[in-house]
C-alpha positions as a Markdown table, in Angstrom:
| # | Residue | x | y | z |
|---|---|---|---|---|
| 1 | Unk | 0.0 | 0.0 | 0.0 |
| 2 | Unk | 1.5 | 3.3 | -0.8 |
| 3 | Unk | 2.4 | 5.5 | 2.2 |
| 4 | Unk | 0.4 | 8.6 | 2.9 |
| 5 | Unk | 2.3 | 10.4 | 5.1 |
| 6 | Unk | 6.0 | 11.9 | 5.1 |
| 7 | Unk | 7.1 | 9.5 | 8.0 |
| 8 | Unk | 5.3 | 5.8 | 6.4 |
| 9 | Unk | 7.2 | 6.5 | 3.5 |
| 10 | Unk | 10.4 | 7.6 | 5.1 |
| 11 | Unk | 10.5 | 3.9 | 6.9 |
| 12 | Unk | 9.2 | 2.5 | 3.4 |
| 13 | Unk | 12.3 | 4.3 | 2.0 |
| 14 | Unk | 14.8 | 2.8 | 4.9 |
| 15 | Unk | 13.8 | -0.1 | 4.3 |
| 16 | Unk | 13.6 | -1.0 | 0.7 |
| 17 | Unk | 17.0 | 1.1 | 0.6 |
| 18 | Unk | 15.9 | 4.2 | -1.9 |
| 19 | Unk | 17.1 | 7.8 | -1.9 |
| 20 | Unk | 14.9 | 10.2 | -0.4 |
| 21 | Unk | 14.9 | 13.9 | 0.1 |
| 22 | Unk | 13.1 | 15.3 | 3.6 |
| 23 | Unk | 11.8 | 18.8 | 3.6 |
| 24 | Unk | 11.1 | 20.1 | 7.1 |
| 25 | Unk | 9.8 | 23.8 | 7.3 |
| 26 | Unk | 12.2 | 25.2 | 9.6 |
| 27 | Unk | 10.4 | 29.0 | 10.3 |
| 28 | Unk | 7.4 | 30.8 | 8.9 |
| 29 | Unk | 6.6 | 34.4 | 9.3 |
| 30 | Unk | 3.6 | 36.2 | 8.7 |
| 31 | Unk | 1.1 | 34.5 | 6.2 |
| 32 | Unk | 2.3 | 31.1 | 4.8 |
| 33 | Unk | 0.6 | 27.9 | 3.8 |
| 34 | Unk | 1.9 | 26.1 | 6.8 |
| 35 | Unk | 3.1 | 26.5 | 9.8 |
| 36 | Unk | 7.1 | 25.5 | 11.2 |
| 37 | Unk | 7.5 | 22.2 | 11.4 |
| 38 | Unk | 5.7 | 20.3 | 9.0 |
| 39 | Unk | 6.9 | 18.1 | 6.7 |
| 40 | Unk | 7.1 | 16.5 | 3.3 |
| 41 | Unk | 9.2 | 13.6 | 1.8 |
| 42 | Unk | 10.5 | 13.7 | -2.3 |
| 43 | Unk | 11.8 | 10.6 | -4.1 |
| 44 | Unk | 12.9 | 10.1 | -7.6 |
| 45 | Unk | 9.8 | 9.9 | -9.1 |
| 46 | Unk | 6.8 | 11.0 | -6.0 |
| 47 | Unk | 6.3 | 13.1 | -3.2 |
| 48 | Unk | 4.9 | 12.3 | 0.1 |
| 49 | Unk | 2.8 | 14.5 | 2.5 |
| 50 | Unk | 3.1 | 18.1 | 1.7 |
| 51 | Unk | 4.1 | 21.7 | 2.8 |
| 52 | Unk | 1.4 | 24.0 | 2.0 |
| 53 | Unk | 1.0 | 23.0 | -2.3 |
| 54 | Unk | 1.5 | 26.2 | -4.7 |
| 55 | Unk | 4.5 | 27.3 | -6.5 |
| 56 | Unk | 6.7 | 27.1 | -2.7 |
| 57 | Unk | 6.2 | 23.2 | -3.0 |
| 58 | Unk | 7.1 | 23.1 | -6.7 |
| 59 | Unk | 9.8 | 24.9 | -6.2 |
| 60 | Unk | 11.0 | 22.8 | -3.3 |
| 61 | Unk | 10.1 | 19.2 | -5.1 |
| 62 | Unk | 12.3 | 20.4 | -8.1 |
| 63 | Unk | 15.5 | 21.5 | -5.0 |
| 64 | Unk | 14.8 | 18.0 | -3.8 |
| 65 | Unk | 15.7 | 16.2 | -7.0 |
| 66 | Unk | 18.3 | 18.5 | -8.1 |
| 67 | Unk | 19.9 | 17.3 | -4.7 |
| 68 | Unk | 18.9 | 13.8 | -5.0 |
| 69 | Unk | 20.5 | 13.6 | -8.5 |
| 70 | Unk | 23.9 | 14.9 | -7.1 |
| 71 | Unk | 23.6 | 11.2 | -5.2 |
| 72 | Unk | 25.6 | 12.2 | -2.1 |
| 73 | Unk | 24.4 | 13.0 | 1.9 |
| 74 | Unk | 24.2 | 16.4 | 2.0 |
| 75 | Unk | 21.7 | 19.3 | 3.8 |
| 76 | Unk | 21.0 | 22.9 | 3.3 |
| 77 | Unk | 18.8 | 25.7 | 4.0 |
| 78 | Unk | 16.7 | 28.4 | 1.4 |
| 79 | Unk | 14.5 | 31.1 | 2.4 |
| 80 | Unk | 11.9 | 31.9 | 0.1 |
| 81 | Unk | 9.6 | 35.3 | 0.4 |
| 82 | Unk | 6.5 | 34.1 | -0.2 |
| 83 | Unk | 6.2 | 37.1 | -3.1 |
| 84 | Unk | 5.3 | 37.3 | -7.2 |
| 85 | Unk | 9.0 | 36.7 | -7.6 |
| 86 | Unk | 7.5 | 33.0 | -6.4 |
| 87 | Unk | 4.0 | 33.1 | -8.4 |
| 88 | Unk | 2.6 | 33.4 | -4.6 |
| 89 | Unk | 0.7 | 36.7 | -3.0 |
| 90 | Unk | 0.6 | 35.4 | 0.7 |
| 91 | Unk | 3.2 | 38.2 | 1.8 |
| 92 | Unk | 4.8 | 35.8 | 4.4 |
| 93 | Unk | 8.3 | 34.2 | 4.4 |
| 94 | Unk | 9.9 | 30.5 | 4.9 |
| 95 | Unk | 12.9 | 29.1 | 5.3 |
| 96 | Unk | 13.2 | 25.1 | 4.4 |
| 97 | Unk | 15.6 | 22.9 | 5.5 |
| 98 | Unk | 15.9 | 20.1 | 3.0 |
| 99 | Unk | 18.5 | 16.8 | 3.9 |
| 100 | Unk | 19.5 | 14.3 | 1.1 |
| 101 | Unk | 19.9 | 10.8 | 2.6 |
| 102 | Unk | 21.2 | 8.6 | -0.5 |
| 103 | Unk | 20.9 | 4.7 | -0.7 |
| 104 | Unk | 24.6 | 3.1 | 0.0 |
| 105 | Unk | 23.5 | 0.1 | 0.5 |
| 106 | Unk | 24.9 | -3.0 | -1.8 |
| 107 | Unk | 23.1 | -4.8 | -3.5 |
| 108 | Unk | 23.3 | -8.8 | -3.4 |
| 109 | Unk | 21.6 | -11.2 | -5.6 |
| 110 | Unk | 21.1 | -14.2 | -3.8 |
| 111 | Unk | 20.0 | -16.9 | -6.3 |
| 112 | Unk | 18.1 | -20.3 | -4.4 |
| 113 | Unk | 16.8 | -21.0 | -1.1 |
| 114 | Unk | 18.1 | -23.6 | 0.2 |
| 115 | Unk | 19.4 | -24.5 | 3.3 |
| 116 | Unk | 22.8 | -22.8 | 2.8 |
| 117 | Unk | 20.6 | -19.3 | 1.6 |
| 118 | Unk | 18.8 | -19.9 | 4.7 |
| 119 | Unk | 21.3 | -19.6 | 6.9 |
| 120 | Unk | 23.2 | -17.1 | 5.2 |
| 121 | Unk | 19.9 | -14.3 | 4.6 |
| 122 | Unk | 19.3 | -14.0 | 8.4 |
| 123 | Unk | 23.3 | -12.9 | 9.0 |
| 124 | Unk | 23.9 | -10.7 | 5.7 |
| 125 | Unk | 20.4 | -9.2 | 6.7 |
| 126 | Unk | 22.1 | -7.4 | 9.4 |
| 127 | Unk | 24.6 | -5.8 | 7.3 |
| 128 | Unk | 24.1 | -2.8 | 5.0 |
| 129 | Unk | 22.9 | -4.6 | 2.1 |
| 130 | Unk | 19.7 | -4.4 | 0.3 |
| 131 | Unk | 19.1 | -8.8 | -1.3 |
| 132 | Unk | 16.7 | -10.0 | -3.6 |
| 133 | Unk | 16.7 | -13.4 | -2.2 |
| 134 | Unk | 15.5 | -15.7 | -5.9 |
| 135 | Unk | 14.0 | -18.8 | -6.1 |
| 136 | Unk | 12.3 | -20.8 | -9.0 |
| 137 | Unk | 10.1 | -23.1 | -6.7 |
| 138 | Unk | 6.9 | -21.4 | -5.9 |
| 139 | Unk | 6.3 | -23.1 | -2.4 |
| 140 | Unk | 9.2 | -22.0 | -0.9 |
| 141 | Unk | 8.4 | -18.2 | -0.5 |
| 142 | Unk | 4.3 | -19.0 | -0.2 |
| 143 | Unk | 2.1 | -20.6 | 2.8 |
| 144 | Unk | 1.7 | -23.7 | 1.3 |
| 145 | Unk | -0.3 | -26.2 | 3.6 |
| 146 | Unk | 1.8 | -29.1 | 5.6 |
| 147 | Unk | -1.2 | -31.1 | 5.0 |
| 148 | Unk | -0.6 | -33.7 | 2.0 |
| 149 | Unk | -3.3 | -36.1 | 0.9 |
| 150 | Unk | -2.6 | -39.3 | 2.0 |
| 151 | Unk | -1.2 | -41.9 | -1.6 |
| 152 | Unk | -1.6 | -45.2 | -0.3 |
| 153 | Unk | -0.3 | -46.0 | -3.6 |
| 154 | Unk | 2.9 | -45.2 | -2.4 |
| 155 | Unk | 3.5 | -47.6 | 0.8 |
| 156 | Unk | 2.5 | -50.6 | 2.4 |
| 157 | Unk | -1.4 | -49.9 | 3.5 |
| 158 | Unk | -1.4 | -52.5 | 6.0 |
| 159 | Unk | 0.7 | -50.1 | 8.4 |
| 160 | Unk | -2.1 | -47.6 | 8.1 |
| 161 | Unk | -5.4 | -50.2 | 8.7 |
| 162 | Unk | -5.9 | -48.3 | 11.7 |
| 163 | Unk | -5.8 | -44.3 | 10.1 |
| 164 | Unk | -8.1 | -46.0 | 7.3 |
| 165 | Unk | -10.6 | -47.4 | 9.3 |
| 166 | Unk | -11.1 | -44.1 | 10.9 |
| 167 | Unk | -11.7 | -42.7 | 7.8 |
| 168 | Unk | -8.8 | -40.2 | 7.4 |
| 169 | Unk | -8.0 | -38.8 | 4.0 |
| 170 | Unk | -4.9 | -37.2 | 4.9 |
| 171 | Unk | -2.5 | -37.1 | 7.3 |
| 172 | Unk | 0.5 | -34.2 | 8.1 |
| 173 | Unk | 4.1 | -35.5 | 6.9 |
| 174 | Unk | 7.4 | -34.2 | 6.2 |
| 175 | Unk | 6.9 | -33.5 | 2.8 |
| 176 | Unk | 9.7 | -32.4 | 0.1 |
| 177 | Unk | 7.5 | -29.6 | -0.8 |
| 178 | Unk | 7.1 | -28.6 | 2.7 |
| 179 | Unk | 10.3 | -29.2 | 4.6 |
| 180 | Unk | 12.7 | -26.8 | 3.3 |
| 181 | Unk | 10.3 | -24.0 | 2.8 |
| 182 | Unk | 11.8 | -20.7 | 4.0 |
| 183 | Unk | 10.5 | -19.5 | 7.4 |
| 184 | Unk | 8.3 | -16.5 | 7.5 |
| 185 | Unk | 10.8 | -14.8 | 10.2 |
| 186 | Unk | 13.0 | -14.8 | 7.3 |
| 187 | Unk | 10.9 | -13.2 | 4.8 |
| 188 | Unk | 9.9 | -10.7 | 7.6 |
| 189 | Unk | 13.2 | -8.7 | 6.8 |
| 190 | Unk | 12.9 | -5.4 | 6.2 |
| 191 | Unk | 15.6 | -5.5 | 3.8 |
| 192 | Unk | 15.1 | -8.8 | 2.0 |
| 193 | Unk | 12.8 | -9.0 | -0.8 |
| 194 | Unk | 11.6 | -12.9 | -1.6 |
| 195 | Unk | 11.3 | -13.8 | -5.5 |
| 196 | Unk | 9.4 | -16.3 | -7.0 |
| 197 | Unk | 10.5 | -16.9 | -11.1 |
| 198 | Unk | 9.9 | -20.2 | -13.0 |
| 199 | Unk | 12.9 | -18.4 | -15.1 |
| 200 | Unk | 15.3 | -17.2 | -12.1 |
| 201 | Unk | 17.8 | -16.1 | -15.5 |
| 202 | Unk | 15.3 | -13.3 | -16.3 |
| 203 | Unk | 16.4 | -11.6 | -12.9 |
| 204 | Unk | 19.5 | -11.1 | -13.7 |
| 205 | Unk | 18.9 | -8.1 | -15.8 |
| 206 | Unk | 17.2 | -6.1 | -13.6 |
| 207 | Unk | 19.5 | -6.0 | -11.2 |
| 208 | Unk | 21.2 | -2.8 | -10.6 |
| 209 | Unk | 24.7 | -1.9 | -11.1 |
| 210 | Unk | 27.5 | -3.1 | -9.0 |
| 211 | Unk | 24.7 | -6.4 | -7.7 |
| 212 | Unk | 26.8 | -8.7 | -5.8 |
| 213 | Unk | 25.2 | -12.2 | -7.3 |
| 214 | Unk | 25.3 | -15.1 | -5.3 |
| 215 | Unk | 24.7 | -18.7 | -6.9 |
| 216 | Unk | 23.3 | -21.2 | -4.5 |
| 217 | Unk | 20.5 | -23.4 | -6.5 |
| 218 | Unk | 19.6 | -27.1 | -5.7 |
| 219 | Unk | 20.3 | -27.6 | -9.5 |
| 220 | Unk | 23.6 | -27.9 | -11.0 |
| 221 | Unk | 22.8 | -27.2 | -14.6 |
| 222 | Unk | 20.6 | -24.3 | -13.1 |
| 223 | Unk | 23.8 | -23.1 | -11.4 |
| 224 | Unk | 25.7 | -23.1 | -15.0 |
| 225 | Unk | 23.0 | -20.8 | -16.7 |
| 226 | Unk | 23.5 | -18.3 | -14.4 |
| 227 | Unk | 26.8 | -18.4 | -14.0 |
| 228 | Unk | 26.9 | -18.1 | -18.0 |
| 229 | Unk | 24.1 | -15.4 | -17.9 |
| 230 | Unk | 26.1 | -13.3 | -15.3 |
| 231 | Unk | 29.2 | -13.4 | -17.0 |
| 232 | Unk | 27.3 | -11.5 | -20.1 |
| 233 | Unk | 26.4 | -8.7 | -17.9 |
| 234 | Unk | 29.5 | -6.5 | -17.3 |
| 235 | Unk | 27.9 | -4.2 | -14.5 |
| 236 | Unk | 27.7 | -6.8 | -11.7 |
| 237 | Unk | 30.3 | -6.2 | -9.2 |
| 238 | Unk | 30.8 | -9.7 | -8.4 |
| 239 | Unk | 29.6 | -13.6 | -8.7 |
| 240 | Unk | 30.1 | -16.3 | -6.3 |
| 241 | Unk | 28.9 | -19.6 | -6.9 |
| 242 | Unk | 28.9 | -22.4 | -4.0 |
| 243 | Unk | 30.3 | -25.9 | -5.2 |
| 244 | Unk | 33.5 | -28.2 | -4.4 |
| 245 | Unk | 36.7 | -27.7 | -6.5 |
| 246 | Unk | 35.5 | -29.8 | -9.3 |
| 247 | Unk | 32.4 | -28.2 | -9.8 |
| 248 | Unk | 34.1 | -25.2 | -10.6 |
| 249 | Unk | 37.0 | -26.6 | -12.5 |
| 250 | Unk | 34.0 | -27.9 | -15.1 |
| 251 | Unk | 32.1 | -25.2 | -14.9 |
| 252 | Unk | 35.5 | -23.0 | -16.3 |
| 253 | Unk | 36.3 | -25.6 | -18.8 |
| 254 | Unk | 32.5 | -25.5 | -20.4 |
| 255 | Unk | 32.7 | -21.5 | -20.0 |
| 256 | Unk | 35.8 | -21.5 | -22.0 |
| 257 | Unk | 34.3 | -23.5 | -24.8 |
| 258 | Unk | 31.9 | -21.6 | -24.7 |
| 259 | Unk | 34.3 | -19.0 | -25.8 |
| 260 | Unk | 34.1 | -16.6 | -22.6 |
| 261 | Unk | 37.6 | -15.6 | -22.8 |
| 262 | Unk | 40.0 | -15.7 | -19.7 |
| 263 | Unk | 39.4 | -12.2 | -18.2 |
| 264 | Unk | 35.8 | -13.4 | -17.8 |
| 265 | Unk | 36.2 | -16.4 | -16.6 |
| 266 | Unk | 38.3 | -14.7 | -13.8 |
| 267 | Unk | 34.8 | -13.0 | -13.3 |
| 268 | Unk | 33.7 | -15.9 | -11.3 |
| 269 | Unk | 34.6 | -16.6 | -7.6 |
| 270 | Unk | 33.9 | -20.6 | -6.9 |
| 271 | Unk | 33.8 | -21.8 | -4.8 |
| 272 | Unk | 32.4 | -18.9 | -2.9 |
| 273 | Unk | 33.5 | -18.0 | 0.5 |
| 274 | Unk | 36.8 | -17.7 | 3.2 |
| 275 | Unk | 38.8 | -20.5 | 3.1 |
| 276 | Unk | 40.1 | -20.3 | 7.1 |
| 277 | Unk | 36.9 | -21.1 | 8.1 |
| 278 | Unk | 36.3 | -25.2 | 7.7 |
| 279 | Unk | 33.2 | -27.2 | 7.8 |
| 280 | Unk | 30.4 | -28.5 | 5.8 |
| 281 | Unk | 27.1 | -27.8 | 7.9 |
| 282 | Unk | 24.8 | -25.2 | 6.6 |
| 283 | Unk | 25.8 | -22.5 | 8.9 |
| 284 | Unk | 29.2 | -23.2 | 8.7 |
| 285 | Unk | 29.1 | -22.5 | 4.5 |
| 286 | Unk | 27.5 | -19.4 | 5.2 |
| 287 | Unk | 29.6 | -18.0 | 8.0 |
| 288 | Unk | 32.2 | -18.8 | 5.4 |
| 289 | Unk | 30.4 | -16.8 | 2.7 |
| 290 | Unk | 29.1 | -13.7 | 4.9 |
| 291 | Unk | 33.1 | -13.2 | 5.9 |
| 292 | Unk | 33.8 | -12.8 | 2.5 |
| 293 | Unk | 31.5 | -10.6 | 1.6 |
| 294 | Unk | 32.0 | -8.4 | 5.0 |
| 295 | Unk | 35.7 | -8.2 | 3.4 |
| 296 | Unk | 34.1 | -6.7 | -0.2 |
| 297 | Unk | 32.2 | -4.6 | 1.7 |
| 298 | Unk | 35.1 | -2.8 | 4.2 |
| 299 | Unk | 37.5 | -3.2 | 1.1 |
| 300 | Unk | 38.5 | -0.1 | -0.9 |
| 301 | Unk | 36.9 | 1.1 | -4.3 |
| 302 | Unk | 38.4 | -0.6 | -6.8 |
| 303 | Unk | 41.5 | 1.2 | -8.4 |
| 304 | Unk | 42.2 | 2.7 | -5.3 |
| 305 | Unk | 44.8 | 0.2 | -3.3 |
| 306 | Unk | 45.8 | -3.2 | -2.6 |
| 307 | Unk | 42.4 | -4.6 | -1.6 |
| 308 | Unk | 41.8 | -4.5 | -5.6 |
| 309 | Unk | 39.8 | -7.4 | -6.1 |
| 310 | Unk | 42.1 | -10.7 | -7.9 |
| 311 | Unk | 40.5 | -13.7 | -9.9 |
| 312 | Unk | 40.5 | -16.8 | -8.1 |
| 313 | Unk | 42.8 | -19.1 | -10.0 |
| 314 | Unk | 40.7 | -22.8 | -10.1 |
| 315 | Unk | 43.4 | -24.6 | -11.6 |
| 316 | Unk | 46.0 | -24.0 | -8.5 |
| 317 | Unk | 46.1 | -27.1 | -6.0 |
| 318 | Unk | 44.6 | -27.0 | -2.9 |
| 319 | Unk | 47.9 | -26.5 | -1.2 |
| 320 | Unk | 49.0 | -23.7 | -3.4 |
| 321 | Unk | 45.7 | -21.9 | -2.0 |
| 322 | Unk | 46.1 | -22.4 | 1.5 |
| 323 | Unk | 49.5 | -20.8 | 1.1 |
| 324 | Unk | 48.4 | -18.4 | -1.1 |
| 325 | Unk | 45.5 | -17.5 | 1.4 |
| 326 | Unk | 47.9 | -17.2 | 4.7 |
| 327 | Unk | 49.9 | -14.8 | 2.4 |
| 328 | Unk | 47.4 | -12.6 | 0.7 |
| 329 | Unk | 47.4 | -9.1 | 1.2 |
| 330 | Unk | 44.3 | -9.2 | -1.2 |
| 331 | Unk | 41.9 | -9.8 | 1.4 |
| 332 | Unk | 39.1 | -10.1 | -1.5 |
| 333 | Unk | 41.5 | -13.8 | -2.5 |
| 334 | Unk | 40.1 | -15.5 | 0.4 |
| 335 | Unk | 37.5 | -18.5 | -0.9 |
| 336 | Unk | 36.2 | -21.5 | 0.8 |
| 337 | Unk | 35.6 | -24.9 | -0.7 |
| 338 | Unk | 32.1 | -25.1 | 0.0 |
| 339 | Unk | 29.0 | -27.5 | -0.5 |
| 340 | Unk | 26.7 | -27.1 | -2.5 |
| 341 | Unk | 22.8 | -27.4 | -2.3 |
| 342 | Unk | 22.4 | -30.4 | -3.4 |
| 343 | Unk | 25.8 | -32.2 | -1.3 |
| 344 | Unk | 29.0 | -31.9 | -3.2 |
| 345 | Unk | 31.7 | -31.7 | -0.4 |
| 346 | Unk | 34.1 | -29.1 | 0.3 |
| 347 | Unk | 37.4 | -30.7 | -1.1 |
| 348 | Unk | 35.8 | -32.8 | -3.8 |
């Protein structure tokens, strides 16, 4: 629903991570539209509450965007006689404070939902990061029922003689639909927005610039397309894909016959994560992951030092990473050999 007043869409603003202008009316003297105080909030493309209409709140809608488009925190003050100079006859005076608070955030892409995407969402969510959190299965985002009928096709139905002479229909099971369906706390997140695509590739290009994308599908092929699909779009600041060491060694191989050349190949980070942190659980994958990305997010711009991000060379052994890791002034190096969705180990 849209927000009505300055303040609902201030906290709509925060939290879907958009760049917002607020214009607070800091004094009024003699006759103006309305009185100190009051307030209004601009966007890019709307306007929110309001300051008293007429020419002063044109004039102070187009400030707003000419200070939204300079894309950079900044305040200031203008005093306006409310005169013909203005197109307005109310004789009074105002003076408007207007403060520029512009989206920072990063952006991350975070393709399946799994349980490795589970665990990870929750801990990037407190970071400043703005994720579209993909999926292609439609029950994992949606309140499916637990309830499944009951198939006595499918076992043995003299273990249920007593459930069928009671005359029950269905009964509540783990279910593969059901099980690994993403909890609402999750999807609660102010700054996590849940996507449901049959075509999870068609995402990809509406990401904004500089999207980190994360790959972390139950489906290896899956994984593949978007890996290929990411690597055509130049703007993405980087793409991680979960697997072992093999997984990515083929997945490089079948890029490169596919005639990306090597600078793009370098694009891709697999497996995803930091490598000083072991293990194969869930939340050990993503603790692994989330460091990583903490360390793009505190590293310098690119161009501007040593924290420059470096391709991760797949063909080097295991052992030349581990030394190369404990070495590394590139703190943007650092990878894990992490599972996948759907079980490949961490050093296969």
């Amino acid at each position: 629903m849209r927000p009505t007043t300055w303040y609902e869409a201030l906290n709509q603003c925060q939290q879907q991570g958009l760049g917002y202008v607020l214009i607070t009316v800091l004094m009024s003297a003699g006759s103006a539209p309305r009185e100190a105080g009051c307030k209004m909030l601009v966007t890019g493309d709307e306007q929110f509450d309001t300051i008293g209409g007429g020419h002063l709140e044109f004039a102070a809608v187009d400030a707003a965007r000419e200070l939204l488009a300079e894309n950079r925190q900044a305040q200031k003050t203008v005093s306006y006689p409310l005169s013909s100079s203005l197109g307005q006859c109310c004789g009074g005076a105002v003076k408007i404070l207007y403060e520029a608070h512009v989206d920072h955030s990063q952006h991350v892409a975070i393709f399946g939902a799994g349980h490795v995407a589970q665990s990870l969402v929750p801990m990037l969510a407190q970071l400043p990061v703005q994720i579209r959190w993909i999926d292609s299965r439609e029950n994992f985002f949606n309140d499916a029922s637990d309830i499944v009928p009951l198939d006595t096709t499918s076992f043995d139905t003299t273990s249920f003689d007593t459930i069928l002479a009671a005359g029950t229909t269905s009964i509540s099971v783990p279910s593969s639909r059901s099980a690994a369906r993403v909890p609402r706390s999750i999807l609660a997140l102010s700054n996590v927005t849940a996507i449901t695509n049959d075509e999870p590739i068609q995402e990809l290009a509406a990401l904004p610039n500089n999207t980190w994308v994360i790959i972390l599908t139950h489906n290896h092929q899956l994984d593949y397309e978007l890996v290929e699909s990411a690597l055509k779009h130049p703007s993405l600041g980087f793409i991680g894909m979960i697997g072992s060491q093999t997984k990515a060694k083929r997945f490089v191989t079948k890029l490169e016959h596919r005639g990306f050349d090597a600078a793009q190949r370098a694009k891709l980070t697999s497996p995803i994560g930091d490598l000083s942190i072991p293990g194969k659980r869930p939340v050990e994958v993503s603790v692994s992951v989330c460091a990583q990305l903490i360390k793009l997010l505190h590293a310098p711009p690119l161009g501007t030092g040593s924290l420059d991000k470096k391709p991760v060379n797949i063909e080097s052994t295991d052992t030349d990473r581990i030394a190369k890791h404990k070495h590394a002034i590139n703190a943007n190096m650092s990878v894990t050999t992490s599972s996948d969705e759907s079980g490949s180990g961490r050093s296969k």
